[in-house]
N, C-alpha and C positions, 0 to 999 in steps of 0.2 A: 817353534816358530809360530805355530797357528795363534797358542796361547798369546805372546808376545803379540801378534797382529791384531787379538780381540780387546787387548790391555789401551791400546794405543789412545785409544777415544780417552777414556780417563786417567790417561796420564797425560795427554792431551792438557784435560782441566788440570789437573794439580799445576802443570807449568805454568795456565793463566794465571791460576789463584796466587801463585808463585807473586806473579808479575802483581798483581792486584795488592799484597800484599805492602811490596816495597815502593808500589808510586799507586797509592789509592784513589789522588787528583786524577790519574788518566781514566779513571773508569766512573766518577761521578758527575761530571758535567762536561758537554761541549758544547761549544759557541752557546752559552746562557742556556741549553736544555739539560733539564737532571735526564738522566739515562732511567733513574729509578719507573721514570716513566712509561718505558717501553715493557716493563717485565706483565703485567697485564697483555695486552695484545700479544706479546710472543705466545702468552701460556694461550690464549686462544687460538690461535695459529697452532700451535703445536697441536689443542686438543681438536683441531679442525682435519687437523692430520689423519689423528687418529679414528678418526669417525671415517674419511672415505677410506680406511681399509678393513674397515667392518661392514655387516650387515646383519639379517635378518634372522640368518643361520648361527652368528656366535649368540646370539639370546637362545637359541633354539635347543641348546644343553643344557638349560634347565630341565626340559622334558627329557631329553636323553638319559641326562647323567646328574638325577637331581640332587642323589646320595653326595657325589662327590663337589659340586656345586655346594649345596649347603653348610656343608662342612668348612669348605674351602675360606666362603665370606664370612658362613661365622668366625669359623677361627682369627680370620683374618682382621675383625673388629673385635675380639676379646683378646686377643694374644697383645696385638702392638701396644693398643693405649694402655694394656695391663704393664706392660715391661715399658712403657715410657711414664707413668706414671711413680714405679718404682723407680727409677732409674732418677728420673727429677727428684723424689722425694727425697734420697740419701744423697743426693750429691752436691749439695751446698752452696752451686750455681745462685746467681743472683734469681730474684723471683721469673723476670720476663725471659731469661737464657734459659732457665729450667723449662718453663712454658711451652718452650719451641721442643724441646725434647718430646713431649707430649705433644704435641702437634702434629711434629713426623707420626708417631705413632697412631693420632689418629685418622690421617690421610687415606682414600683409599690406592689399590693395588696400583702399582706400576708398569704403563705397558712396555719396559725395556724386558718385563719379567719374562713375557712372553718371547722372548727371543733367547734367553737364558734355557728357558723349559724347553725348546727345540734343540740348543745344543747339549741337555743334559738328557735326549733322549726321554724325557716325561711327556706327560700327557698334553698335546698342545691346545686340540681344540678344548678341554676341560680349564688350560690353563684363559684361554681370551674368554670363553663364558664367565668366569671367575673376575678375569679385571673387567669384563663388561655392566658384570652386575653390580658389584660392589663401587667402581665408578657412578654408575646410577643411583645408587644409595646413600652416595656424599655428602649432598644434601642433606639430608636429617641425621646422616650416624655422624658425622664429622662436627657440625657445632654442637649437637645435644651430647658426645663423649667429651667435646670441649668444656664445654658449659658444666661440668661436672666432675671430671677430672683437673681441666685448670682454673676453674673459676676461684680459686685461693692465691694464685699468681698474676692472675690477669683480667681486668676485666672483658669478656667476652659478650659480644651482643649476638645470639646466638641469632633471631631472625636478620640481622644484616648478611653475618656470615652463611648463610642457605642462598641469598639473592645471588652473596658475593661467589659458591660455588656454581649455581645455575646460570651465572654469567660468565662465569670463565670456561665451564666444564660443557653445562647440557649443552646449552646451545650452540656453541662451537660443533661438538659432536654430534647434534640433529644436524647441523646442515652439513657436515661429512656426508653424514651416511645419504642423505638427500641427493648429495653430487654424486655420492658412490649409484645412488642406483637408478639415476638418469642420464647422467655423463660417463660412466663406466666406461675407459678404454677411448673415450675421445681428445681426453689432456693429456697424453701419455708424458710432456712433459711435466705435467704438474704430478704425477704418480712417481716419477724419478727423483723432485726435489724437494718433497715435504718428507721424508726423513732426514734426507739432511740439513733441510732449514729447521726441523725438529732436535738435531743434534745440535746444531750453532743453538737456537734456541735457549737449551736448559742451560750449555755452559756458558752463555751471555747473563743469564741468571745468576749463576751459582758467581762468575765474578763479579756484578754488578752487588751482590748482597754481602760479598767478603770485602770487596772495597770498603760497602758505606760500615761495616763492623770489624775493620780490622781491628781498632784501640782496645776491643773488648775481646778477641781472637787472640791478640799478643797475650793477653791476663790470662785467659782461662781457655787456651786451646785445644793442650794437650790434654787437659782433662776431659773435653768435649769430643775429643776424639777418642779417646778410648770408651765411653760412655755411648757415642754412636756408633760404636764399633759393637760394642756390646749388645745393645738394642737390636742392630741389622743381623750379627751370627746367633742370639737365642730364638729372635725371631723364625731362622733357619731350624734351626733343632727342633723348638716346641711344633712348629708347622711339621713336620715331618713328623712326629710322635704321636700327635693328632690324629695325622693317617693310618698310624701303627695302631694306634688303641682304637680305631675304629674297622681295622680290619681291612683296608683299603689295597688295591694293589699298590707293586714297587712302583710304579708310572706316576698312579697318581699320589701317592707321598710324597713325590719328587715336587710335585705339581704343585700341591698345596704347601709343603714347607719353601718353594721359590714365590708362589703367593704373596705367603704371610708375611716372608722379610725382607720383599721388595715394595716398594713404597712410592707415589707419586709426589717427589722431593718439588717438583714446580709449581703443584699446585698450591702444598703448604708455603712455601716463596711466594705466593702472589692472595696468600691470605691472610700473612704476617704482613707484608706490602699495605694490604687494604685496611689490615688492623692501625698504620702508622707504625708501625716498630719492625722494621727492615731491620735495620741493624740491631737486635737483642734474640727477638723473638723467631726471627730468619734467619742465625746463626746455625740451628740444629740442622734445619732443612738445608742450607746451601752444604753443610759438612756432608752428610747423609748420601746424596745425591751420587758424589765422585766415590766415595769408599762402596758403595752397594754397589757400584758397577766391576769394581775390581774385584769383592766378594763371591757377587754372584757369577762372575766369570771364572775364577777360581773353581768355585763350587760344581758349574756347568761342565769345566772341561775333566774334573775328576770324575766323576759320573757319567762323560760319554765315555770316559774308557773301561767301566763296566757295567755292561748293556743290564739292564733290569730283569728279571726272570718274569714270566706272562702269568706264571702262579701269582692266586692270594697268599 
């Protein structure tokens, strides 16, 4: 039952995407507004979220825990875009559907990760310094692994795409943390409903970009889904082995392999959005999204039910 109640959110989506699927009119426009236009400000909003529930102490593991930190963003910027690069290369995807593959992979960390790494009993506060930082590194690692790994599929302007992060990403998440640490505990209402306007959020996204991409979903879905499937569970593995060959505790293994193969699907959705190619390029990222949340729930509740040993 527990598992089944953590499932519910993304099966949640799948029933939207369902819906999006068969009448794609209801989710592209109303009364004369394309909806595509709200997917930008949600993602700010959501990363607005995510800023006042941090602060000054999740950067502060870098000094702590800098072994497991470093390891953690590196892996996590050499592992994805390495398996989404392969993954586009052999898979015969059109050039801008390939593209998105590589995309996802090189987004960084996702913070649903952090709530995964608590229920799989891993390392938590190592796991939010890890999406804190590599979030903050968006900016430069995400269009310059673009601009390099997809620049044969797409053209990428990698100085737009840094503005186009630092508008969706930083700044959102400076004035979080801003409200977090002057209004701390005075909007109690606003600390109750920005996870869940951050849940509506992503899967207002993920069917707003299967809508505008169905006709190219029907063609080559099933492929797309096995290939994101693929990406999110080696993701898992290599991040984990990472830890193993570095000698790392079971905790943080855990930590860094839910790291690596969890992914910030909304951001990639709202920079395929800014690219103009929602519907090709934003196909990877909207699939990505719902399957890594059933993955890594999966993965979480096998792992809480054997505790980690405190030994290296």
């Amino acid at each position: 039952m527990e598992l089944i109640k953590r499932l519910t959110y993304p099966l949640m989506i799948f029933a939207a995407v369902g819906v999006a699927m068969v009448v794609p009119h209801w989710f592209n426009t109303w009364f004369g507004f394309k909806l595509s236009g709200l997917i930008i400000p949600l993602i700010q909003v959501i990363m607005f979220g995510m800023g006042t529930s941090m602060s000054a102490r999740d950067f502060a593991g870098v000094i702590s825990m800098p072994r497991g930190v470093i390891l953690g963003v590196v892996s996590h910027y050499i592992i994805m875009p390495a398996l989404g690069f392969t993954l586009a290369s052999v898979s015969g995807l059109p050039p801008e559907i390939a593209a998105g593959i590589i995309l996802i992979g090189c987004a960084p960390s996702g913070f649903a990760s952090n709530v995964m790494c608590y229920l799989a009993k891993a390392n938590l506060a190592l796991s939010v310094t890890i999406t804190a930082i590599s979030t903050l590194l968006a900016p430069l690692m995400t269009p310059l692994l673009m601009k390099w790994l997809a620049g044969a599929y797409v053209h990428i302007d990698a100085m737009k795409m840094m503005w186009d992060i630092v508008k969706m990403v930083i700044l959102p998440i400076g004035a979080g943390l801003l409200f977090n640490k002057f209004l701390q505990g005075r909007a109690g209402w606003l600390d109750a409903l920005m996870p869940k306007l951050s849940m509506f959020g992503i899967a207002f996204i993920i069917v707003i970009i299967t809508a505008a991409g169905r006709d190219s979903l029907l063609t080559i879905g099933p492929l797309l889904i096995v290939l994101v499937l693929l990406h999110n569970c080696f993701g898992y593995a290599l991040g984990y082995w990472a830890g193993r060959l570095f000698r790392m505790s079971e905790k943080d293994c855990r930590t860094i392999a839910i790291e690596v193969g969890m992914q910030n699907g909304g951001l990639a959705s709202g920079l395929a959005k800014e690219m103009g190619k929602m519907a090709t390029v934003g196909l990877a990222p909207a699939v990505f999204g719902p399957l890594m949340n059933v993955t890594g729930s999966l993965l979480a509740s096998y792992w809480h039910r054997k505790p980690p040993a405190e030994h290296r």
